[in-house]
C-alpha positions in Angstrom: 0.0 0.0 0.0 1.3 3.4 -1.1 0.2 6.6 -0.4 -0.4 8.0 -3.5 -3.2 5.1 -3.8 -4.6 6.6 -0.5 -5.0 9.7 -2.7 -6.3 8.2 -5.6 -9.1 6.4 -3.4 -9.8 9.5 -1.7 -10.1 11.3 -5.1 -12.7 8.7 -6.4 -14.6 9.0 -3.8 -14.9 12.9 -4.5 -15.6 12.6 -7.8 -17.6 9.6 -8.2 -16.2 9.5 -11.8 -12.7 7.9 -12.8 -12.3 10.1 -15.7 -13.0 13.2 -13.7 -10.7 12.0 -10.4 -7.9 11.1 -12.8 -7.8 14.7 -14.8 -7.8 15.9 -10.8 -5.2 14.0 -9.9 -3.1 14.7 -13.3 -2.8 10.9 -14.8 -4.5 8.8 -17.2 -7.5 7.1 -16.8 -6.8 3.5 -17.2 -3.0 3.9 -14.7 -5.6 4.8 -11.9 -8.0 2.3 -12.8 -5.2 0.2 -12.7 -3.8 1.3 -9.5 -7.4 0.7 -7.7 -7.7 -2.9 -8.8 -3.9 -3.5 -7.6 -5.0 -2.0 -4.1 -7.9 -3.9 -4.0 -6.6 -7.2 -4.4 -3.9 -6.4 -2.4 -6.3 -5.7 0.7 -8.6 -8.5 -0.5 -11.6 -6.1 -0.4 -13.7 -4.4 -3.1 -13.4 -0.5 -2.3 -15.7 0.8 -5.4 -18.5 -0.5 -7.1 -18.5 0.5 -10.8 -20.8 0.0 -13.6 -21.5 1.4 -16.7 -23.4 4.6 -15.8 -22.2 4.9 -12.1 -19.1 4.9 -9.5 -20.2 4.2 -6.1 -18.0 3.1 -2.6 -18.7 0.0 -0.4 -18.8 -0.2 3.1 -15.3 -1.4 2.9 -14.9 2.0 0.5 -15.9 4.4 3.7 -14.2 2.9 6.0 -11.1 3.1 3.9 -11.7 6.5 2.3 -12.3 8.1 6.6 -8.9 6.3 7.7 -6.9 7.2 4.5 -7.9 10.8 5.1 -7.2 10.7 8.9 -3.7 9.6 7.8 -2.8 11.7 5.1 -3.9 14.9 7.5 -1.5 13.4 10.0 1.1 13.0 7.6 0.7 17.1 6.4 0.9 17.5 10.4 4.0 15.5 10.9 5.3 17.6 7.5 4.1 21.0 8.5 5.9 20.5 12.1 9.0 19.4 11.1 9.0 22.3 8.5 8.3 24.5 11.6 11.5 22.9 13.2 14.1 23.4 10.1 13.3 26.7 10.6 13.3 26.6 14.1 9.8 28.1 14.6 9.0 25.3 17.5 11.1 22.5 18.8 12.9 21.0 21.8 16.4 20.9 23.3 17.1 18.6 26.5 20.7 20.4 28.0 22.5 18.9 30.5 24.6 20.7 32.8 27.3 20.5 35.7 24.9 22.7 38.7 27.7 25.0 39.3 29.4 25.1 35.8 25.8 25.2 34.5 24.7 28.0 37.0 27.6 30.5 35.9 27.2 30.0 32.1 23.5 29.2 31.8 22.2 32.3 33.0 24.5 34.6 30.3 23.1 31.8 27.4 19.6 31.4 28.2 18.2 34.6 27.4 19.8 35.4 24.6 18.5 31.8 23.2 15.2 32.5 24.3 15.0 36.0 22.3 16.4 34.9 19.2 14.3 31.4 19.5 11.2 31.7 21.6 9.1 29.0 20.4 12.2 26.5 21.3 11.4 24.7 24.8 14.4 23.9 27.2 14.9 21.0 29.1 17.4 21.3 31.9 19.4 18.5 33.3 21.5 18.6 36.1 23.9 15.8 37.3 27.0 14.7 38.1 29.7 14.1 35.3 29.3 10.5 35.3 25.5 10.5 35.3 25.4 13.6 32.3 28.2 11.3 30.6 25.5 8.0 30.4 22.6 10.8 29.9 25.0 11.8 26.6 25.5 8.9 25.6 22.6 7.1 25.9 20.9 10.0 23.8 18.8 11.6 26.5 20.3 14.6 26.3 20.5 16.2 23.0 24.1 18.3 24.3 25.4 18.4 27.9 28.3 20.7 29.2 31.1 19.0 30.5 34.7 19.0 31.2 37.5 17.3 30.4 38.8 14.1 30.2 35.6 12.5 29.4 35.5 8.8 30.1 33.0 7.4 28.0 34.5 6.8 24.4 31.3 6.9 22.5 30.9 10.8 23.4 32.5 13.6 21.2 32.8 17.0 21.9 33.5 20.7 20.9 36.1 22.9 23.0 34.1 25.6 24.9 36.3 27.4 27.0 39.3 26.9 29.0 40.2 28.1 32.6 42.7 28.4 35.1 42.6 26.8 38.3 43.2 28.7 41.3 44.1 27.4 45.3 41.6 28.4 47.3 43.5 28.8 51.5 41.5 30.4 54.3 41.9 33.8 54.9 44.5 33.1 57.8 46.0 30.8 55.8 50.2 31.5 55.3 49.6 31.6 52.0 46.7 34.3 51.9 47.6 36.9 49.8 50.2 35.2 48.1 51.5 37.4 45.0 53.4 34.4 43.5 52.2 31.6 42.2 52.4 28.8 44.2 54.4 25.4 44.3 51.7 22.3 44.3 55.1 20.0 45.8 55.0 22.7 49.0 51.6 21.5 49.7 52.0 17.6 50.4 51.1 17.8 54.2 48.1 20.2 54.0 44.7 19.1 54.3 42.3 19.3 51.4 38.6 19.3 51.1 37.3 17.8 47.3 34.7 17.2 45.5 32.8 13.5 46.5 33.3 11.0 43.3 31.3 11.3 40.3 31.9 15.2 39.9 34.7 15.6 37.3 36.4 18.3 38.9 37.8 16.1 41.8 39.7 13.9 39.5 41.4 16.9 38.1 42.0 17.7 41.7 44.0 14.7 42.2 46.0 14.5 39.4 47.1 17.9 40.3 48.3 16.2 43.6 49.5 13.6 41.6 51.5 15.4 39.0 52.9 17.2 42.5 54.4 14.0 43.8 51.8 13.7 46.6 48.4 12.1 47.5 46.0 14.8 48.8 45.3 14.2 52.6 41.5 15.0 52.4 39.6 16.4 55.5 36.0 16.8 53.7 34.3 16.0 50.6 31.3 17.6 49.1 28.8 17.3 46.3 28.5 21.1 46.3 31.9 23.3 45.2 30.1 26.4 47.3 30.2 24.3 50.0 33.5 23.5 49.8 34.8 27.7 49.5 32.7 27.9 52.4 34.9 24.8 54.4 38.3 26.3 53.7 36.7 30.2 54.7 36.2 29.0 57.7 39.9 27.1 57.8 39.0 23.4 57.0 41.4 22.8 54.0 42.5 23.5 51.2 40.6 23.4 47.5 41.3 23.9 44.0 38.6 26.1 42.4 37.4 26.6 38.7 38.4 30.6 37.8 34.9 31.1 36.7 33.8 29.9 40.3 36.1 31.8 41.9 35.7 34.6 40.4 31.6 34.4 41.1 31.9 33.2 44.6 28.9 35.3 46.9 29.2 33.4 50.1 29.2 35.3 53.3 32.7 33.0 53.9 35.1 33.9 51.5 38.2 31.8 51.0 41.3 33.6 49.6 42.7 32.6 46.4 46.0 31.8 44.6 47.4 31.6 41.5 49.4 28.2 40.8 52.9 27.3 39.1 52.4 26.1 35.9 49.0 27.5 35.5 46.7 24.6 35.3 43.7 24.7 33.4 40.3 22.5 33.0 38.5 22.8 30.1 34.5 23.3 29.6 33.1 21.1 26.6 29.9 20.6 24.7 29.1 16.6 24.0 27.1 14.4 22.7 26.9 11.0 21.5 29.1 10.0 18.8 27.2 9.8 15.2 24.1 11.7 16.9 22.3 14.2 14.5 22.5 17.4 16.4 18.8 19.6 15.2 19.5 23.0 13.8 17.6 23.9 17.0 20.7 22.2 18.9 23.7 23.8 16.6 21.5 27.4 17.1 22.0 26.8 20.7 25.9 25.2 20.4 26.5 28.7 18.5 25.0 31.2 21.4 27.2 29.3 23.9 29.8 30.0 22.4 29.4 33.5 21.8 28.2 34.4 25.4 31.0 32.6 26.7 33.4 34.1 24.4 32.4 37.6 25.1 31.4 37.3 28.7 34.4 35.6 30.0 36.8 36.7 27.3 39.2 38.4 29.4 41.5 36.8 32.2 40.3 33.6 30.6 42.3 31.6 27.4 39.6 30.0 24.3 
């Protein structure tokens, strides 16, 4: 069954006349003939009684003619919305996000999203990396913002931004407004507070400590990197701290921050699942990112 035939039986059924329905539907008389008798013995059911003087449907005919129109208005539907998505005019994105990464680039992305494509609806997603990573790769998110080294190999990604990582040392901390950038290796018997597993950031913690010589004797760990400013505020610890976090911290605690030798860097990506077809809706929204991040964060930050 083919949906031209759909049309042709619809067309019969308007005209009650094959010579008329075929000079409607712009072929010869006998090919939709033709076409009718193939669909009938195909279905094993007589659609249109036709004599010599009249063109008439059966039972059979109705039924047929009411679900063959039913169809072919949903398939204009189907047609006519994905037409409204190629141009963007409705559609939707599922975005997943880091909560604090998220919450500091987010808000400078979202409106200008919104204003260029308001018919677009957004689906936030927050999680840790390893639960975003399965989210990504499992297709339920369409992109999701995270940071390097991803784990799972069936994700791939475009660069976003990259930042420096700061040291974040309580305020009555020796190191407390430190003008030079500090040695990782003079750090081996402090105490640090990290990130709990499953948050990306705390493995690039320890490999810091790692590439230091040391193992990181850790006091605290905490799903939440606010909490964790807060814990070496009030003298806890020692952290390492995104420059986009550290630059936005609010907290009534503030920790003091340092640069570090070497400048180490973590860098924000966009991913998805490998081989995934990524909607115009989704490259729209890959673009804005990038510009808002770009512009917003362009200076003490390196692209």
């Amino acid at each position: 069954m083919e949906l031209r035939q759909l049309q042709y039986v619809i067309q019969i059924a308007k005209e009650l006349n094959f010579s008329r329905a075929a000079e409607k539907l712009h072929i010869a008389q006998p090919s939709l003939s033709q076409q009718l008798s193939k669909l009938e013995k195909e279905i094993g059911v007589l659609l249109v009684r036709r004599t010599t003087n009249s063109v008439e449907l059966t039972h059979a005919g109705e039924v047929f003619v009411d679900k063959a129109q039913s169809i072919l208005g949903s398939i204009e539907q189907l047609r006519t919305e994905m037409e409204d998505m190629a141009h963007m005019k409705r559609g939707r994105l599922v975005i997943g996000s880091l909560p604090i990464t998220g919450s500091h680039i987010l808000p400078i992305v979202l409106p200008e999203f919104g204003a260029a494509y308001p018919e677009i609806e957004i689906v936030l997603v927050e999680d840790t990396t390893a639960k975003l990573e399965q989210l990504a790769a499992s297709g339920q998110t369409d992109i999701s913002l995270l940071s390097l080294p991803l784990i799972d190999s069936t994700l791939v990604y475009q660069p976003l931004i990259r930042e420096e990582i700061s040291l974040a040392v309580p305020p009555s901390h020796r190191l407390a407004g430190e003008k030079a950038p500090v040695s990782l290796e003079t750090l081996s018997e402090e105490p640090f507070i990290v990130l709990k597993k499953g948050q990306g950031f705390r493995q690039i913690a320890l490999d810091l400590c790692a590439g230091a010589g040391f193992q990181p004797r850790i006091v605290f760990e905490s799903s939440n990197i606010e909490t964790v400013q807060s814990l070496v505020a009030a003298g806890m610890g020692l952290a390492f701290i995104p420059d986009m976090i550290a630059r936005g911290a609010r907290s009534e605690f503030m920790p003091s921050y340092c640069a570090i030798q070497g400048s180490p860097s973590r860098t924000l990506v966009i991913a998805s699942r490998k081989g995934r077809y990524l909607s115009k809706a989704a490259e729209a929204f890959i673009d804005t990112m990038k510009a808002a991040v770009s512009k917003h964060y362009k200076e003490g930050f390196r692209q």
